[in-house]
N, C-alpha and C positions, 0 to 999 in steps of 0.2 A: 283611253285618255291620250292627248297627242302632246306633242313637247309644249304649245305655249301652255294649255291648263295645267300641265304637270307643274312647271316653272313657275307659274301665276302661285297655283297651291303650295308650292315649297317655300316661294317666298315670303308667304305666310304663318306657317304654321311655324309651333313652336320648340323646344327640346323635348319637352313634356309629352307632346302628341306626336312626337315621332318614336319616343318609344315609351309610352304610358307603362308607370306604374314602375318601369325596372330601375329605377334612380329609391325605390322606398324598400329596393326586396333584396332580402339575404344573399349572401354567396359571393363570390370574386366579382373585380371589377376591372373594368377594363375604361380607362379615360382618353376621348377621341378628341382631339380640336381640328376644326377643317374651316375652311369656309363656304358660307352660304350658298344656295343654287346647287352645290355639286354633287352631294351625294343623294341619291333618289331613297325616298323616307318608306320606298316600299320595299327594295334590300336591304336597308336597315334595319324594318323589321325582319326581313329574314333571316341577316345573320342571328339577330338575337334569338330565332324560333332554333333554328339550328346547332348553336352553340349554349341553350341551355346546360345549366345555371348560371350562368357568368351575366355581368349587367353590364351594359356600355352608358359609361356617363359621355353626352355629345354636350359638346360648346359649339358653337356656330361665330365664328371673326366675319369680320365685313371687309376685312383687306389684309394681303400678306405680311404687309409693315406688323400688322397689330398679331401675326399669328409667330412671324418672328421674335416679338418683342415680348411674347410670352417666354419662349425658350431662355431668353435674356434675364428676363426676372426672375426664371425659377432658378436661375444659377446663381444667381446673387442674392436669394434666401440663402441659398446651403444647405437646404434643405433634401435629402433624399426620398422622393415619392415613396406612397405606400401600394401606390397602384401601380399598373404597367401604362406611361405617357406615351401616347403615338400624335403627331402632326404632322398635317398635310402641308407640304413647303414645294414651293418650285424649285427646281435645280438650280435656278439663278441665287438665292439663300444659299446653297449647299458648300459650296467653301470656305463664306465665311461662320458659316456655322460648325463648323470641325474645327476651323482655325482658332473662334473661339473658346472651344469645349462643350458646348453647347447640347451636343449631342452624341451617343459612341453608335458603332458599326451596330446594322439593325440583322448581320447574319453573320455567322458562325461558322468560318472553316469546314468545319463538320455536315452544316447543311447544303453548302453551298452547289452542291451536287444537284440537289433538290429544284436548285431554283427554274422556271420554265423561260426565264427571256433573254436574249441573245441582245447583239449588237442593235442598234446604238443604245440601249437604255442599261443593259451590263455596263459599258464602258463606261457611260453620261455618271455611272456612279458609286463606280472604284475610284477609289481613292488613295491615295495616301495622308500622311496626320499633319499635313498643311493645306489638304483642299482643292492637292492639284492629281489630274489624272495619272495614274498609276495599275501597271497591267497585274503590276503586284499587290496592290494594296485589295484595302475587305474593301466589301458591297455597307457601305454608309446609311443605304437608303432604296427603299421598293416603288420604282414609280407603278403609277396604276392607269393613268388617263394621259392624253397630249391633245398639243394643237401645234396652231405655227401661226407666222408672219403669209398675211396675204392681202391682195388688192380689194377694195369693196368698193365697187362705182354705177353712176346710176346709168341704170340701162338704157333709159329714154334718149339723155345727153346724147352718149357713144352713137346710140339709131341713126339720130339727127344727121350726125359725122359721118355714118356708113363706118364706122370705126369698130375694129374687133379685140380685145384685148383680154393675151392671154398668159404674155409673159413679161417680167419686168424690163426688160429691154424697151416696151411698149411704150413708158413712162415719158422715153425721149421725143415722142411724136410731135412736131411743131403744132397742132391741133389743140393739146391740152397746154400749151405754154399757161401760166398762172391758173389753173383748174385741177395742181394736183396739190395732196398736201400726205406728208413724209412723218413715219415718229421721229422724236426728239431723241434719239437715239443713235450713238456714232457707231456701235456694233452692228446695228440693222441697216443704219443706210450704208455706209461702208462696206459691210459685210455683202451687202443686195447688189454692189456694183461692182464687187468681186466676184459673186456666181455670174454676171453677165459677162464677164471676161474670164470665165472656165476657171475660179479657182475655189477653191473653201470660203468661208463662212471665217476658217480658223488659221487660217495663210498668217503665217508670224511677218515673215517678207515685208512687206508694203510697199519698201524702196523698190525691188525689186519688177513689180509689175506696171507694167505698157501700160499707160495710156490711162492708169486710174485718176491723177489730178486732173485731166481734158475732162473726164467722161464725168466725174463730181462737180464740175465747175458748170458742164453743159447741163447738168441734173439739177443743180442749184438755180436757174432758171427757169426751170418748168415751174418752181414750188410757189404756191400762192404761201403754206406758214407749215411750221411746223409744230406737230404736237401728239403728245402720246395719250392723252386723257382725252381730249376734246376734237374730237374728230369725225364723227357721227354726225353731231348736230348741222355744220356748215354742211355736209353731204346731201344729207335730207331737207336742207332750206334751198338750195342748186349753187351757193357759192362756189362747191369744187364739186367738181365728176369724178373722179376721183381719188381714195385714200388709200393709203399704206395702212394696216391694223391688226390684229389680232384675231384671229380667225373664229374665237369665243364668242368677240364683238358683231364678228361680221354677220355671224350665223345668226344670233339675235335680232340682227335689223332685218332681217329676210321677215322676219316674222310682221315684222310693224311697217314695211313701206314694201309693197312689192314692186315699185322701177329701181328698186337697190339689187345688184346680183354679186355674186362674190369669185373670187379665182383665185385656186392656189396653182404659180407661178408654174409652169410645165418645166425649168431648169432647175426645180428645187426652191429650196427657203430655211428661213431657222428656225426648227421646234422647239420645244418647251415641252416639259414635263412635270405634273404634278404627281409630287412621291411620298409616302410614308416615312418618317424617320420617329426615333425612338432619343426621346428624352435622357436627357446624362442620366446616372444612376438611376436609369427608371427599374424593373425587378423585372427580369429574363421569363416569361411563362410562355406555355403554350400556347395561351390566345393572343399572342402577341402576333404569332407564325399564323395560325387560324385565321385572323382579321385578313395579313396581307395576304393571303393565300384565297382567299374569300374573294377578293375584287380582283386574282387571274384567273380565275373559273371559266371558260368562255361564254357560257350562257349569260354570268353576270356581267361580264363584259357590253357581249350582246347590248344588255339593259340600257349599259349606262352609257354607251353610244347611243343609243337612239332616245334617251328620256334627257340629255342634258345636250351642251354645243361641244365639246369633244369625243376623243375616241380613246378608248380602253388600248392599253400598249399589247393588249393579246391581241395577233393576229387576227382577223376575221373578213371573210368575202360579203361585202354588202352588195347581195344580187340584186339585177330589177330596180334600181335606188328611183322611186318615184319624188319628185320636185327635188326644189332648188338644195334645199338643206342636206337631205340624204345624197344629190349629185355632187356635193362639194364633198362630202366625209368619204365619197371613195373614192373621189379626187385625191383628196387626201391623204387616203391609207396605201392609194398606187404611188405618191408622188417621194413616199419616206425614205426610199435608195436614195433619192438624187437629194436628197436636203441637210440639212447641219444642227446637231445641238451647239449650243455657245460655248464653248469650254474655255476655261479661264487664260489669259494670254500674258506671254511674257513682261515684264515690266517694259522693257523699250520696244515690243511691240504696240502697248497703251502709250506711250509716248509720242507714237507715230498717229496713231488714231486722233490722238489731240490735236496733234499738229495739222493733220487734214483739216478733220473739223473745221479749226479756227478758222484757216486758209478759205474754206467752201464757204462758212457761213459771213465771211467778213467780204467776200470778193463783191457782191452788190452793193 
């Protein structure tokens, strides 16, 4: 089966059919929310063949808004679960869901030994019990999958140009002046014009560095619109060559237009992270450890890079990557030294952000 049928198939089927019958059958339970497309319904069955007796009740959300706003609602029942709650939440959720209460630390002093993943995805999720990074604080949360921030433009346009593009510096080309379009987003674009001037993603500074309001102002020129939802569609009608997106996104349209090609930026970029976290009061069991311990296996890792649009935060050498889709994911598994998860920024650091923003978007 290749990624689009798998994907075709999963976006179909139902809870029921992914794991027939264990929602009716005796013994422990274990209650999963994720969202749709990402987990492959054919490890799913596995873990359930593996971890018998226990049954996993799956819910399937259509957006992270709606998987967060469960966590929300089960605190304001007051209700303490009878089952063990796990959801799947991006790191960008992860602060204010501690800060809320939302959710308690998903490991244990005790096991912490145990755990198999190193920097950046350790760091991206100690915390401490306001949500901000902490070298002392517990592990909050298990990511299991990423992607990142990367370009998606069409191939044909750039030919035309004799144009090659491979890092965000690229963007400034007098060639795409009004042909490019940026997410709505002051941390990414911000953040993307501070790796081309050598610095982090998470540079509290702002004042401090050369040359950022010239080089925002000249970027703010190239931009035909900005947008974080809708950004595909002009791409593939030829309005803009290209976008700034999400690497999830980008891998997807490979699928359905092939003059679309994608590139993760050779100086880095900002990932993301989908993680396991554990429901406030939820009930401490061993299949709790089981589940996330389940998706760093590397074989399943394996899987769930190649059946879905990102990669498993287990390490792994993708040899031989035949086509566009597999040459991006080791693109992207060489490119994770040099890139940035988003970590939450000081209040007058956000203050500076704003003020860029305003400044860039208001100068046309």
């Amino acid at each position: 089966m290749n990624r689009r049928t798998f994907l075709r198939a999963l976006g179909g089927v139902t809870v029921s059919s992914l794991l027939a019958g264990c929602q009716s059958s005796p013994g422990p339970r274990l209650q999963i929310y994720a969202m749709r497309q990402v987990l492959p319904p054919q490890l799913l069955r596995r873990f359930q063949q593996e971890t018998e007796p226990v049954n996993v009740d799956l819910a399937l959300e259509t957006s992270p808004a709606r998987l967060f706003g469960l966590l929300q609602r089960w605190q304001q029942d007051g209700l303490a679960p009878d089952h063990p709650r796990l959801v799947s939440l991006g790191d960008y959720w992860l602060t204010q869901a501690i800060r809320e209460g939302l959710i308690d630390p998903l490991v244990s002093p005790q096991t912490e030994a145990a755990w198999p993943l190193g920097d950046p995805w350790q760091q991206l999720v100690r915390r401490n019990d306001r949500g901000l990074p902490d070298s002392q604080g517990p592990l909050w949360a298990a990511p299991y999958r990423w992607g990142a921030t990367v370009l998606v433009y069409r191939r044909d346009k750039l030919q035309d140009l004799n144009l090659t593009l491979r890092d965000w510096r690229d963007l400034w080309h007098p060639q795409l002046q009004g042909r490019i379009s940026l997410l709505n987003q002051p941390r990414e674009v911000i953040g993307m014009v501070l790796k081309t001037l050598g610095y982090s993603y998470n540079h509290v500074d702002l004042g401090a560095v050369q040359n950022l309001e010239t080089q925002l102002r000249l970027l703010d020129q190239q931009v035909r619109f900005y947008s974080s939802n809708h950004y595909l569609q002009p791409l593939l009608l030829g309005d803009t060559w290209v976008a700034m997106g999400w690497s999830t996104d980008g891998l997807a349209a490979l699928d359905r237009d092939a003059n679309l090609a994608v590139v993760f930026p050779e100086s880095g970029t900002a990932v993301w992270a989908d993680c396991w976290v554990q429901a406030r009061q939820s009930p401490a069991t061993d299949w709790v450890t089981d589940w996330v311990n389940f998706w760093w296996q590397p074989e399943i890792g394996k899987a769930l890079s190649s059946f879905t649009f990102a990669l498993s935060v287990i390490p792994q050498e993708i040899r031989d990557p035949a086509g566009p889709t597999q040459e991006l994911l080791a693109a992207q598994a060489r490119g994770l030294a040099q890139s940035d998860p988003l970590y939450p920024l000081p209040p007058a650091t956000l203050a500076q952000y704003g003020q860029l923003w305003q400044q860039m978007r208001s100068a046309a």
